[in-house]
C-alpha positions as CSV (number, residue, x, y, z in Angstrom):
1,X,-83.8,-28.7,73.6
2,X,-86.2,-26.5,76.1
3,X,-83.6,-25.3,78.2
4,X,-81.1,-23.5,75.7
5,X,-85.1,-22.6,73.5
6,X,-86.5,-20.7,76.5
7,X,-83.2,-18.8,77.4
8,X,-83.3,-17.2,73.4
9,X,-86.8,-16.1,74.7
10,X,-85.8,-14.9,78.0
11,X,-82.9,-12.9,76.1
12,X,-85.0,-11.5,73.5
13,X,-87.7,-10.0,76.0
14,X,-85.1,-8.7,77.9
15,X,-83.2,-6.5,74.7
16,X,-86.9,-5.5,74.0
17,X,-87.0,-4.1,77.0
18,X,-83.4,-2.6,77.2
19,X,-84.2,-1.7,73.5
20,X,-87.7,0.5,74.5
21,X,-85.6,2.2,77.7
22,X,-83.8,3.4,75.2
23,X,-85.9,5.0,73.1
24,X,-87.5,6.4,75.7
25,X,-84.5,8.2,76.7
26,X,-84.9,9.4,73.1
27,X,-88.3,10.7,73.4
28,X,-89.5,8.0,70.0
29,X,-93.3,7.2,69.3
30,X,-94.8,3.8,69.7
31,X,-93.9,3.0,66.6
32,X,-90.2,3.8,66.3
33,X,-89.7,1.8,70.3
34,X,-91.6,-1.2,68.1
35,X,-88.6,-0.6,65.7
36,X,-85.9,-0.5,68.0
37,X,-86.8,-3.3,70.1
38,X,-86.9,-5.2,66.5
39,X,-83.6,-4.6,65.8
40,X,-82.6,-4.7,69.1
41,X,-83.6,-8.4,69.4
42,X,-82.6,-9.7,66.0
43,X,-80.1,-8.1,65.2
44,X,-76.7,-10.3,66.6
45,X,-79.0,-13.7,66.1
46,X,-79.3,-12.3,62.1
47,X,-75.9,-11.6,61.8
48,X,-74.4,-14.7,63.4
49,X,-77.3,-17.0,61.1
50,X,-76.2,-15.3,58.2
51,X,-72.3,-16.3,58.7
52,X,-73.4,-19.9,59.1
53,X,-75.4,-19.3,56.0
54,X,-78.8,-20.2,58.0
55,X,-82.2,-19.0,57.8
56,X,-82.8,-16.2,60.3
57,X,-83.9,-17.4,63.5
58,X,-87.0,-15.4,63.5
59,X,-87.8,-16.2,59.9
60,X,-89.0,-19.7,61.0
61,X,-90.2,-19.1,64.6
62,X,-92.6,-16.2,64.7
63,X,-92.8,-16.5,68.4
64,X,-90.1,-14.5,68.6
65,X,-91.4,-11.4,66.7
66,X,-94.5,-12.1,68.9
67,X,-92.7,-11.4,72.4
68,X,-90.7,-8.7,71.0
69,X,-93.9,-6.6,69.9
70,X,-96.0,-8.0,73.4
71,X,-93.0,-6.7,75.3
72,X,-92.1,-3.8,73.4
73,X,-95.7,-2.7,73.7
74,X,-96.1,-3.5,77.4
75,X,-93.1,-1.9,78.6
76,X,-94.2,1.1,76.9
77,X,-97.1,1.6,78.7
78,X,-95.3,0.7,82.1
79,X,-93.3,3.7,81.2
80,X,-96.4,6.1,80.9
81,X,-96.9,5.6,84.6
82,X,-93.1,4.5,85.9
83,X,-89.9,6.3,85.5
84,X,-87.3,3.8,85.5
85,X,-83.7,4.2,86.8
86,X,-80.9,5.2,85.1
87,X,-79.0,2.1,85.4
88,X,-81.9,-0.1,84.4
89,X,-81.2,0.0,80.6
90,X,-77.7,-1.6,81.3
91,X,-78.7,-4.4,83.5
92,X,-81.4,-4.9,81.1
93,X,-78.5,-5.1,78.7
94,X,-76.6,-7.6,80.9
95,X,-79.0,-10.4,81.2
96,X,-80.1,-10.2,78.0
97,X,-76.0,-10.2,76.4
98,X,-75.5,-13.0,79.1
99,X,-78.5,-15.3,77.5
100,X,-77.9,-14.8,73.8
101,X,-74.3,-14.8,73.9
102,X,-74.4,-18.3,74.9
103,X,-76.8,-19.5,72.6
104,X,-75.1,-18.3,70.1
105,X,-72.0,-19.8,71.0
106,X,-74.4,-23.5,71.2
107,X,-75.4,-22.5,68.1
108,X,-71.7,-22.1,66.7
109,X,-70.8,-25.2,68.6
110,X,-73.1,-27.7,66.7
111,X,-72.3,-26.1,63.5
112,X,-68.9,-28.1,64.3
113,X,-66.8,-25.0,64.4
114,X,-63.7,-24.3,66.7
115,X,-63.4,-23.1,70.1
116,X,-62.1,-19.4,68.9
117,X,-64.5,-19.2,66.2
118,X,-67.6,-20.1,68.7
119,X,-66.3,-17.3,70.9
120,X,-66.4,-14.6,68.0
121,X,-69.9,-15.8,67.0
122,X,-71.1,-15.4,70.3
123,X,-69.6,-12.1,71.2
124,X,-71.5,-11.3,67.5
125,X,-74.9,-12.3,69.2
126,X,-74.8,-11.2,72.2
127,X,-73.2,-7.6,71.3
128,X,-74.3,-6.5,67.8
129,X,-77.9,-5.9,68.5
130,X,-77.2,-3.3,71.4
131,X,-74.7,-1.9,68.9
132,X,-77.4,-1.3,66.2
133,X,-79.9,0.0,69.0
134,X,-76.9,2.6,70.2
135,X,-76.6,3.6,66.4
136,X,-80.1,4.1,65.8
137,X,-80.7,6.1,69.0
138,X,-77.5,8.0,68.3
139,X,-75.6,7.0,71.3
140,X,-71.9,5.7,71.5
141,X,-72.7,1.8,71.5
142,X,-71.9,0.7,74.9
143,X,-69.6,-1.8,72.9
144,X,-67.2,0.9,71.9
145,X,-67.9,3.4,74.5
146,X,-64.8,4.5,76.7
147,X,-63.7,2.3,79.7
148,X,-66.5,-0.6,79.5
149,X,-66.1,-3.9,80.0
150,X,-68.8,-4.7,77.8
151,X,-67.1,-6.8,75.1
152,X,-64.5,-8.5,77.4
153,X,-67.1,-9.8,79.7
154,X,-68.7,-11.5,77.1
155,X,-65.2,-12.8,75.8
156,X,-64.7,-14.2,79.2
157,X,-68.0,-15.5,79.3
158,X,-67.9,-17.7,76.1
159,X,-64.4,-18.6,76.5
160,X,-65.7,-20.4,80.0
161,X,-68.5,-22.3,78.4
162,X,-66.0,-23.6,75.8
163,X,-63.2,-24.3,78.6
164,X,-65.3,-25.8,80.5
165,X,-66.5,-28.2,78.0
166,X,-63.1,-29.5,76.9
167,X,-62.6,-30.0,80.7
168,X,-65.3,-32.9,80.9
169,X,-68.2,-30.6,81.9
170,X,-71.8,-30.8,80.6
171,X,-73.2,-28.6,77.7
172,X,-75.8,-27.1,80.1
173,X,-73.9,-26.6,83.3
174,X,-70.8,-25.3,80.8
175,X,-74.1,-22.6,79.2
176,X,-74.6,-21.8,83.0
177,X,-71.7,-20.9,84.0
178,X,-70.8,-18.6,81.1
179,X,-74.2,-16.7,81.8
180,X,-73.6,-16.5,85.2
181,X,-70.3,-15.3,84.5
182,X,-71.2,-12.6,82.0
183,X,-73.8,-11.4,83.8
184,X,-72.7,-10.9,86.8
185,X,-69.1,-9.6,85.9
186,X,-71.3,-6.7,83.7
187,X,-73.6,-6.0,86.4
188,X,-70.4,-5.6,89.4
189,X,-69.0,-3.6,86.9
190,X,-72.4,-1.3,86.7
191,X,-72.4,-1.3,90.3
192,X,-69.3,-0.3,91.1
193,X,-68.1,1.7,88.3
194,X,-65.7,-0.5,86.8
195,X,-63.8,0.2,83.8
196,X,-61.0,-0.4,81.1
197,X,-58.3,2.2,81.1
198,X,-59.2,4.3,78.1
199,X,-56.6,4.5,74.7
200,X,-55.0,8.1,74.8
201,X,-52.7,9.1,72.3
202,X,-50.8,12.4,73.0
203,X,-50.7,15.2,70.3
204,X,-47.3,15.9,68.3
205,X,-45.2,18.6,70.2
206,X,-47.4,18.3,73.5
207,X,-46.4,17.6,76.4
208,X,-47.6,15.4,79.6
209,X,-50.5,17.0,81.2
């Protein structure tokens, strides 16, 4: 189908993207941004393809590898002669979490597999690429780092798409609405500094603070 086709594009232009911001932040050469973004793009696709025991997604549609590296390589030079914000590399983040989460959950869908299972696979896609970028670039992965809403959004996303599907409503207009939903819960979040209380845990023999 094009529709569900040109939203894994969209998604993996925009992790390239989030992908070379951060490296920037990291001072890398052309080379190790090229790398990132790589990883950065593939990596929750690769993961959730291995679990269904597929063939990587990029392995047999070069296309992909092809935007990553013309993206990767543009938004470099952008960067030569534009300093981004500081909040870009997260909304980058959101749109492109909000597109490939839901393909993977279409992906885990036709693969016949239940409603909880196609959430887990496409929290998987849509998270564990910005995870491996955070490790690589030595940064608390914005999936684990204190008081985001980063995973649950995504949760709430793809639990929508497969609600709203056992509710009557089509397969597009269910993908929609989850992508809407993730992407706009992560970006009012951005905006307004929203967060998850984080886990404390007092030390033996102290007292409140």
């Amino acid at each position: 189908m094009i529709l569900p086709h040109a939203f894994d594009y969209a998604g993996t232009a925009v992790f390239a993207v989030s992908a070379v911001l951060a490296a920037g932040r990291k001072q890398l050469d052309l080379l190790g941004a090229v790398i990132i973004a790589l990883v950065t793009s593939t990596g929750g696709g690769t993961l959730r393809d291995l679990l269904l025991n597929r063939t990587p997604f990029w392995f047999t549609d070069t296309g992909y590898l092809v935007t990553i590296l013309v993206v990767a390589c543009t938004t470099v030079l952008v960067l030569r002669w534009r300093h981004p914000s500081e909040r870009l590399l997260e909304i980058a983040d959101a749109v492109g979490v909000a597109l490939f989460s839901i393909s993977g959950a279409r992906i885990a869908e036709a693969a016949g597999l239940p409603g909880l299972i196609v959430v887990v696979l496409a929290t998987i896609t849509g998270t564990f690429g910005g995870l491996l970028r955070d490790v690589l670039c030595n940064e608390i992965p914005l999936l684990l780092r204190p008081g985001t809403i980063y995973g649950v959004v995504v949760i709430a996303g793809a639990t929508l798409y497969v609600v709203l599907q056992s509710l009557g409503v089509s397969r597009d207009i269910a993908a929609l609405a989850g992508m809407l939903l993730i992407a706009s819960l992560r970006m009012v979040a951005i905006a307004r500094n929203i967060s998850l209380p984080a886990l404390r845990i007092r030390e033996p023999g102290r007292g409140d603070d």
